[in-house]
C-alpha positions as CSV (number, residue, x, y, z in Angstrom):
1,X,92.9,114.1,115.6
2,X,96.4,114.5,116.8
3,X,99.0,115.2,114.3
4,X,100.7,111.3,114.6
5,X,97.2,110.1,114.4
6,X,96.5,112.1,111.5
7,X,99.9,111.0,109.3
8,X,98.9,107.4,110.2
9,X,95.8,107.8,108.5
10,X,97.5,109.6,106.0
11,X,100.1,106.9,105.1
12,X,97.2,103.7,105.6
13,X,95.3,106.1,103.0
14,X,98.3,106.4,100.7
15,X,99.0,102.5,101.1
16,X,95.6,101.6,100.2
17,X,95.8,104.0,97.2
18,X,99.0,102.4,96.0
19,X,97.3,99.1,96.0
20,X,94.1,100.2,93.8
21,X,96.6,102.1,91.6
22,X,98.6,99.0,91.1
23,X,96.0,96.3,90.9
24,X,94.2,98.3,87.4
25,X,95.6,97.7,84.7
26,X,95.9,101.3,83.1
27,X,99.5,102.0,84.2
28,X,102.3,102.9,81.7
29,X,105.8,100.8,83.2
30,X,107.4,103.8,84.4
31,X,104.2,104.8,86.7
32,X,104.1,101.3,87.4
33,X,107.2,100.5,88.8
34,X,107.5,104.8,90.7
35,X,104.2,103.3,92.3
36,X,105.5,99.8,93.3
37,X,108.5,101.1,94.7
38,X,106.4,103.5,96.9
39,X,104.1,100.7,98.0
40,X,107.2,98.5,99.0
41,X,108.7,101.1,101.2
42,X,105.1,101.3,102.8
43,X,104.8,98.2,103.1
44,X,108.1,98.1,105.6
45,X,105.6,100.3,108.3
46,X,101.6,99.5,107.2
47,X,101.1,96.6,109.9
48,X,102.4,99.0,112.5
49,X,100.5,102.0,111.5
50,X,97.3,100.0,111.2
51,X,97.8,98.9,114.6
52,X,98.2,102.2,116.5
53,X,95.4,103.5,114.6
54,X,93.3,100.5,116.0
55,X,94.9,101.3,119.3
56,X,94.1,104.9,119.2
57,X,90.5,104.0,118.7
58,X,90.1,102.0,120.8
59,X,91.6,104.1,123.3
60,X,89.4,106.8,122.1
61,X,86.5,104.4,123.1
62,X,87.6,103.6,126.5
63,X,88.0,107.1,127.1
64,X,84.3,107.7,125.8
65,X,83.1,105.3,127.7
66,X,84.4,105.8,131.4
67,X,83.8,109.5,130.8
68,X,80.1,108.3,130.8
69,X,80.2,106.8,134.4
């Protein structure tokens, strides 16, 4: 995995954390609102990362595949 590749999956990970984090219910206020102030400024760049990560893949795949002919 190439080092952009790998801090997308990084920061989709991180997003997806953020959301678990903040959907339970055992956060104090201060780790509540540190944690929803992260997941807004993620929020600014997760469509775009989940999209080149798709793209990657499926680049990955066409790749695979015309190798194979």
């Amino acid at each position: 995995m190439s080092l952009p590749a790998q801090k997308i999956s990084e920061i989709i990970s991180k997003h997806s954390d953020l959301e678990r984090d903040l959907s339970s219910s055992n956060l104090d206020s201060k780790s509540f609102a540190q944690k929803s102030k992260e997941y807004s400024s993620l929020n600014e760049i997760i469509n775009q990362a989940k999209e080149y990560s798709s793209f990657e893949k499926n680049k990955n795949k066409f790749f695979s595949i015309s190798n194979n002919y």
